[in-house]
FISEZA-898374 format. One record per atom (N, C-alpha, C, O): atom name; x, y, z. Coordinates in steps of 0.1 Angstrom, whole numbers, plus 5000, padded with zeros to 4 digits. Example, Ala and Ser with C-alpha at 12.3 -4.5 7.8 and 13.67 -1.06 7.14 Angstrom:
# FISEZA-898374
drenvex	c1	c2	c3
N	5132	4943	5078
CA	5123	4955	5078
C	5132	4967	5078
O	5142	4967	5085
N	5128	4978	5071
CA	5137	4989	5071
C	5129	5000	5079
O	5134	5011	5080
//
This chain:
# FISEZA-898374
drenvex	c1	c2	c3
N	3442	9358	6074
CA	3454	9350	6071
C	3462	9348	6084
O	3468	9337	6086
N	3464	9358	6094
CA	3474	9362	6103
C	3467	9347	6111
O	3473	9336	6111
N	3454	9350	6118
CA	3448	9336	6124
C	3451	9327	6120
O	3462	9323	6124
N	3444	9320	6110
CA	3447	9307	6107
C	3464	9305	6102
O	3469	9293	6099
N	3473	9317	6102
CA	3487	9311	6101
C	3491	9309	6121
O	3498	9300	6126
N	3486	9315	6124
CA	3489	9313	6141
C	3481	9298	6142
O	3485	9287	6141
N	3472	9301	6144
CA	3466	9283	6144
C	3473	9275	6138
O	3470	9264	6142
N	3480	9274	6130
CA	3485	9260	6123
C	3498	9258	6134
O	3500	9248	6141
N	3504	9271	6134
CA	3517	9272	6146
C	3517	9268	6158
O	3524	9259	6163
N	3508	9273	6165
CA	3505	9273	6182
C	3488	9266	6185
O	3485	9263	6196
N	3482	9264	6177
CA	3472	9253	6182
C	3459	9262	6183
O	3460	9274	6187
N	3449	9259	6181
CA	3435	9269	6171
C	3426	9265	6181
O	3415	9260	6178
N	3429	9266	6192
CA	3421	9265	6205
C	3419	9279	6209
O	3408	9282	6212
N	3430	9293	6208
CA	3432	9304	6213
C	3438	9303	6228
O	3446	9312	6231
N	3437	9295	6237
CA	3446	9294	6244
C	3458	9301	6249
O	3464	9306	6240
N	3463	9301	6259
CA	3479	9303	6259
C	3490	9294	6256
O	3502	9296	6254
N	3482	9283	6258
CA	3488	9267	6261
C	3495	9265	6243
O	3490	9257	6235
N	3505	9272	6240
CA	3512	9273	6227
C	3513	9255	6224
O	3516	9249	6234
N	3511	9249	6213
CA	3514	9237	6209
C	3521	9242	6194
O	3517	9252	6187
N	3532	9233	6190
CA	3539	9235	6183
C	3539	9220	6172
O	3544	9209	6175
N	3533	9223	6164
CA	3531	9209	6153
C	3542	9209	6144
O	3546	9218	6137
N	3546	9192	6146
CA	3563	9189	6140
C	3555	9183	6126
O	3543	9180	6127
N	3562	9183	6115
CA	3562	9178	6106
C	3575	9178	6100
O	3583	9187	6102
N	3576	9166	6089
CA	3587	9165	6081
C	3591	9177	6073
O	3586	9188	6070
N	3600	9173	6071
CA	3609	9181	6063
C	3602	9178	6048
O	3599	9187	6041
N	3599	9169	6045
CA	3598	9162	6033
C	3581	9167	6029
O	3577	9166	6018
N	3575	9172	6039
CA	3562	9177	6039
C	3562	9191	6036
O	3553	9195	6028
N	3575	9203	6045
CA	3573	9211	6044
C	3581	9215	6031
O	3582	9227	6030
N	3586	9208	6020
CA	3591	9211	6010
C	3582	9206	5999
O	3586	9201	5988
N	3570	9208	6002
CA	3558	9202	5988
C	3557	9217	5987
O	3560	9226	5995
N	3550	9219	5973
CA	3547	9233	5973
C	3535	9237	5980
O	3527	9229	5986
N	3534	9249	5980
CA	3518	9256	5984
C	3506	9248	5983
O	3498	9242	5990
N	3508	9255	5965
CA	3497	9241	5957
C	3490	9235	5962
O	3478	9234	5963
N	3503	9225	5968
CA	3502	9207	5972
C	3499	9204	5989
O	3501	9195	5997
N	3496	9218	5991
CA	3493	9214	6007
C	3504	9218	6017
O	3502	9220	6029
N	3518	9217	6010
CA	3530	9218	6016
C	3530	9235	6021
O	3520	9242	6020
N	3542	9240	6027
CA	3546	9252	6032
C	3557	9254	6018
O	3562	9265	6021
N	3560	9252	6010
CA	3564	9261	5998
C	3579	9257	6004
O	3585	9262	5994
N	3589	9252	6010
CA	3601	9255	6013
C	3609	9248	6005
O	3605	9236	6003
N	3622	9254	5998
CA	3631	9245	5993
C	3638	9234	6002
O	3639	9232	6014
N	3644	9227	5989
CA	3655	9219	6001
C	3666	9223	5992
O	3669	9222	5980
N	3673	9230	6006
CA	3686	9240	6005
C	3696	9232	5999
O	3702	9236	5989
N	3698	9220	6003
CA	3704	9214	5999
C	3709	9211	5984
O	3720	9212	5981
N	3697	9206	5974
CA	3697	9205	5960
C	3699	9222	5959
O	3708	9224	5951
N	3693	9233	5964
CA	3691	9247	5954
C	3708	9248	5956
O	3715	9250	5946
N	3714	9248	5968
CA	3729	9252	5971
C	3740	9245	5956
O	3749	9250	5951
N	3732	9230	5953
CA	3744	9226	5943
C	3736	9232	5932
O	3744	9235	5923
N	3723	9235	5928
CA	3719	9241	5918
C	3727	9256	5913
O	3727	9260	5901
N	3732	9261	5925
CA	3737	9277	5924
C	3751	9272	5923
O	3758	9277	5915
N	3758	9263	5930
CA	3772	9261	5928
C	3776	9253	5911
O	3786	9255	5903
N	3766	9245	5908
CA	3764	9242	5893
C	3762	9252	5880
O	3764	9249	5868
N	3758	9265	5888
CA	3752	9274	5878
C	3769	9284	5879
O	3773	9293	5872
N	3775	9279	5891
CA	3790	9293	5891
C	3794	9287	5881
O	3797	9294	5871
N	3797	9271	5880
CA	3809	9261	5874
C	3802	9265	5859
O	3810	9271	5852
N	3790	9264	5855
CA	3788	9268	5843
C	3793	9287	5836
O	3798	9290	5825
N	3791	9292	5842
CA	3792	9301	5843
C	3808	9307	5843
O	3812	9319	5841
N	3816	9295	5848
CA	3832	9300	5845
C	3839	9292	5831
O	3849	9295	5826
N	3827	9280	5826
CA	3826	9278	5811
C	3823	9287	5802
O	3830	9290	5792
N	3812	9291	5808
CA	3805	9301	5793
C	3808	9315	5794
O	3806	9321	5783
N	3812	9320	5801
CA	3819	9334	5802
C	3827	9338	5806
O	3828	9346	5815
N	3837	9332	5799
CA	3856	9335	5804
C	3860	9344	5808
O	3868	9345	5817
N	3852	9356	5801
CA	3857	9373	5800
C	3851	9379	5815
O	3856	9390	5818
N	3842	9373	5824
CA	3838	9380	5836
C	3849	9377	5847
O	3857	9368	5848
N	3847	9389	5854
CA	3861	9388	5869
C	3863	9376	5871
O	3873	9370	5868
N	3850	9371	5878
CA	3848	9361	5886
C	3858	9346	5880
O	3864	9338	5887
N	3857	9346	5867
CA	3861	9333	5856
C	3877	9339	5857
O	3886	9332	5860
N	3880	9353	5855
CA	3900	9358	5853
C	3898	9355	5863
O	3897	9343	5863
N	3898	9360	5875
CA	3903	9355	5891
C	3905	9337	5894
O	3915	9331	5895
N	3895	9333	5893
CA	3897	9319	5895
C	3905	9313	5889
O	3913	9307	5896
N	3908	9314	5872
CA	3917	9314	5859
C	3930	9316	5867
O	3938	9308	5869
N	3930	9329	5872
CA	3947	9331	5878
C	3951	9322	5889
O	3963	9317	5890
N	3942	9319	5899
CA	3948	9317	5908
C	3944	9301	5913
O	3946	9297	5925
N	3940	9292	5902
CA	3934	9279	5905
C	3934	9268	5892
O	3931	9256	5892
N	3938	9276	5883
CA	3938	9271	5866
C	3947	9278	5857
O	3941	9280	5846
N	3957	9283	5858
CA	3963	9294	5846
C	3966	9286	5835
O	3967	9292	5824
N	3969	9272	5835
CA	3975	9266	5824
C	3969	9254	5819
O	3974	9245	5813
N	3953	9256	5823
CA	3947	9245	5817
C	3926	9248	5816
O	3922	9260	5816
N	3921	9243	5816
CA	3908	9244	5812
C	3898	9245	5824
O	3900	9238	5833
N	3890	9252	5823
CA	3881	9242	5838
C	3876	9234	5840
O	3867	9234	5848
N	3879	9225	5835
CA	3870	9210	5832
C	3886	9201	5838
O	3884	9192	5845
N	3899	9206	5833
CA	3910	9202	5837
C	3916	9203	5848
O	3926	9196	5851
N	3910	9216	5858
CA	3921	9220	5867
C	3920	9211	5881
O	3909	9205	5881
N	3926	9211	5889
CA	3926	9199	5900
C	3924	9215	5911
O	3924	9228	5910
N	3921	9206	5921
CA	3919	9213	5935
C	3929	9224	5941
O	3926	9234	5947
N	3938	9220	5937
CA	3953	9228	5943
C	3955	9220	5954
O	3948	9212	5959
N	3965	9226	5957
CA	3971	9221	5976
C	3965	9228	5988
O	3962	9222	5999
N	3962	9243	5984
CA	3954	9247	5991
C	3942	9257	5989
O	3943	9270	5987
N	3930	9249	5988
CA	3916	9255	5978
C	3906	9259	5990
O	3902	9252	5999
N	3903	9273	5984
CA	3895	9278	5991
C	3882	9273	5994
O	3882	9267	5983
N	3870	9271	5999
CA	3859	9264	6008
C	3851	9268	5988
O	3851	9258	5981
N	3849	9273	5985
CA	3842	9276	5978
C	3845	9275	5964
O	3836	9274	5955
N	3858	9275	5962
CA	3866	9266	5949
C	3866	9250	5948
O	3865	9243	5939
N	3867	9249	5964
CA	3862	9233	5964
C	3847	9229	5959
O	3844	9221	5950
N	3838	9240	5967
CA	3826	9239	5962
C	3821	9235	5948
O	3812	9227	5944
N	3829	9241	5941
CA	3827	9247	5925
C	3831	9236	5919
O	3824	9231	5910
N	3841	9231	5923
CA	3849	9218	5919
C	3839	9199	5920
O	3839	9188	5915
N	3833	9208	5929
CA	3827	9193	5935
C	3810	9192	5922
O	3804	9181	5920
N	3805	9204	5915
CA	3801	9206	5906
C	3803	9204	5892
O	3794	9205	5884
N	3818	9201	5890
CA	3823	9203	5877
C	3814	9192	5871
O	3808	9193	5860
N	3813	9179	5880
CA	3810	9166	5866
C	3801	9168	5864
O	3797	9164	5853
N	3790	9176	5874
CA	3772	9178	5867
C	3773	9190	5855
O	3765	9191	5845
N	3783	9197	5858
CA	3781	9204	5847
C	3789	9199	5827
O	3787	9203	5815
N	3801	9187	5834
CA	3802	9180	5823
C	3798	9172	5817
O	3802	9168	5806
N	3782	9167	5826
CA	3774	9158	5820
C	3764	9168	5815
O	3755	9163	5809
N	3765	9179	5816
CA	3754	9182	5808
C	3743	9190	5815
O	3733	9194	5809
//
């Protein structure tokens, strides 16, 4: 395996003469399966996991994570209701920027 993963990298001549083979992004995010290198695209998995906090401060009120936020970003209204604040942490925004995929469903 170790060979033929170095050959696909640096070029299956054995050489020293390293060649380095570019391919898409859009290539290396097919699966295994499909010929691809298996890689996510960070991008959709990142709103997947920021999608999964916003649900997650829906469906389980009673965890820290949902009282903390509750206190310090929404105390008098819902999470589906509360606005950004004046000044929202990187990752409150994050969460925020989630809400409508999680109010669609």
């Amino acid at each position: 395996f170790t060979k033929n993963y170095d050959s696909f990298w640096w070029g299956a001549d054995g050489s020293d003469n390293r060649k380095l083979h570019w391919a898409s992004w859009d290539k290396l995010c097919v699966p295994k399966k499909g010929g691809g290198m298996g890689f996510h695209n960070l991008r959709y998995f990142n709103l997947a996991l920021l999608g999964k906090q916003a649900w997650c401060l829906l469906s389980n009120p009673n965890s820290l994570s949902s009282h903390y936020f509750k206190a310090k970003y929404f105390p008098h209204c819902s999470f589906l209701e509360a606005s950004e604040s004046s000044n929202p942490s990187y990752v409150w925004r994050s969460i925020c920027a989630e809400r409508g995929l999680v109010n669609r469903g």
